[in-house]
C-alpha positions in Angstrom: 93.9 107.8 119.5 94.4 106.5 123.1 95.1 102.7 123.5 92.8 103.4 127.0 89.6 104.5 125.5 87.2 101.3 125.1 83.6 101.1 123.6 81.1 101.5 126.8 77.5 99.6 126.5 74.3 100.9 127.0 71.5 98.8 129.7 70.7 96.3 126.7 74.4 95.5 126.7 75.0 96.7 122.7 78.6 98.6 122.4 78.4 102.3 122.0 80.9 104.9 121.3 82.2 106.7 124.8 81.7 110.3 123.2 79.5 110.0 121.6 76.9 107.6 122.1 76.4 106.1 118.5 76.6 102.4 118.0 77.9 102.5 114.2 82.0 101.3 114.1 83.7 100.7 111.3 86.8 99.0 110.8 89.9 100.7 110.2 93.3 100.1 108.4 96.5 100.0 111.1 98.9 102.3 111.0 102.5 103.0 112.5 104.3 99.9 114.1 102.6 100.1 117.6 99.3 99.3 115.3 101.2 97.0 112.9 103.6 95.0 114.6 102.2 95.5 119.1 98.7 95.4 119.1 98.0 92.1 117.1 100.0 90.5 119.5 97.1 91.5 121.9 94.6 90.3 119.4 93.4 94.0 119.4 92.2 96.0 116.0 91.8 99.5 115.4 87.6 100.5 114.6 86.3 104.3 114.3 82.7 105.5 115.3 81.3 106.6 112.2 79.6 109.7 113.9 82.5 111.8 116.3 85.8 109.5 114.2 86.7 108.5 118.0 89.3 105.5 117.3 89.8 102.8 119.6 91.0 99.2 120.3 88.8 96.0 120.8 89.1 92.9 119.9 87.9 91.4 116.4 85.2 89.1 117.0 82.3 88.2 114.2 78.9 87.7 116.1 75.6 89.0 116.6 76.9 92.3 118.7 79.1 93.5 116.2 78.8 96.0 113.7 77.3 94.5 110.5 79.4 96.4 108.0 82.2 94.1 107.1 84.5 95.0 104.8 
Protein backbone atom coordinates (compact mmCIF):
# COMPACT_ATOMS: atom_id res chain seq x y z
CA UNK A 1 0.00 0.00 0.00
CA UNK A 2 1.56 3.43 -0.82
CA UNK A 3 0.32 6.47 1.19
CA UNK A 4 0.97 8.39 -2.56
CA UNK A 5 -1.45 6.43 -4.63
CA UNK A 6 -4.95 8.53 -4.77
CA UNK A 7 -8.34 7.55 -6.51
CA UNK A 8 -8.17 9.39 -10.14
CA UNK A 9 -11.72 10.51 -11.76
CA UNK A 10 -13.03 9.87 -14.87
CA UNK A 11 -14.54 13.20 -17.39
CA UNK A 12 -17.91 12.97 -15.28
CA UNK A 13 -15.80 13.58 -12.15
CA UNK A 14 -16.87 10.00 -10.24
CA UNK A 15 -13.61 8.46 -8.38
CA UNK A 16 -12.14 5.52 -9.99
CA UNK A 17 -9.44 3.23 -9.06
CA UNK A 18 -5.78 4.31 -10.69
CA UNK A 19 -5.12 0.52 -11.89
CA UNK A 20 -7.69 -0.36 -12.55
CA UNK A 21 -10.35 1.67 -13.58
CA UNK A 22 -13.35 0.33 -11.46
CA UNK A 23 -15.41 2.66 -9.33
CA UNK A 24 -16.39 0.02 -6.54
CA UNK A 25 -14.27 0.86 -2.87
CA UNK A 26 -14.83 -0.56 0.00
CA UNK A 27 -13.85 0.46 3.33
CA UNK A 28 -11.24 -1.24 5.05
CA UNK A 29 -10.13 -1.91 8.80
CA UNK A 30 -6.53 0.00 9.76
CA UNK A 31 -3.83 -1.71 10.52
CA UNK A 32 -0.18 -1.12 12.02
CA UNK A 33 0.28 2.32 13.95
CA UNK A 34 1.06 4.43 10.86
CA UNK A 35 -2.80 3.46 9.96
CA UNK A 36 -3.98 3.53 13.68
CA UNK A 37 -2.37 6.19 15.44
CA UNK A 38 -0.82 8.89 11.91
CA UNK A 39 -3.24 8.91 9.42
CA UNK A 40 -6.37 9.88 11.43
CA UNK A 41 -4.61 12.74 12.42
CA UNK A 42 -4.83 13.67 8.63
CA UNK A 43 -8.42 12.71 8.63
CA UNK A 44 -7.32 10.02 6.04
CA UNK A 45 -8.95 6.26 6.01
CA UNK A 46 -7.84 3.24 4.41
CA UNK A 47 -10.60 1.94 1.22
CA UNK A 48 -9.65 -1.11 -1.27
CA UNK A 49 -11.06 -1.39 -4.98
CA UNK A 50 -13.11 -4.30 -4.91
CA UNK A 51 -11.77 -5.47 -8.43
CA UNK A 52 -7.48 -5.22 -8.51
CA UNK A 53 -7.49 -4.97 -3.92
CA UNK A 54 -5.35 -1.61 -4.78
CA UNK A 55 -5.47 0.12 -1.15
CA UNK A 56 -5.32 3.65 -0.76
CA UNK A 57 -5.92 6.75 1.45
CA UNK A 58 -8.81 9.42 1.06
CA UNK A 59 -10.58 11.10 3.14
CA UNK A 60 -14.06 9.76 4.79
CA UNK A 61 -16.78 11.85 3.55
CA UNK A 62 -20.67 10.51 3.31
CA UNK A 63 -22.26 12.14 0.12
CA UNK A 64 -23.55 11.54 -3.17
CA UNK A 65 -19.94 10.52 -4.81
CA UNK A 66 -19.13 8.01 -2.56
CA UNK A 67 -19.38 4.42 -2.64
CA UNK A 68 -22.81 3.33 -1.39
CA UNK A 69 -21.72 0.25 0.48
CA UNK A 70 -21.51 1.38 4.08
CA UNK A 71 -20.64 -0.89 6.52
Amino acid sequence: MSLFTRARYDKKGKRICARCGSDRFERVLREGILQTHIMPFFHQYPWRCVICNLTFYRPLRRNAEDPAEWR
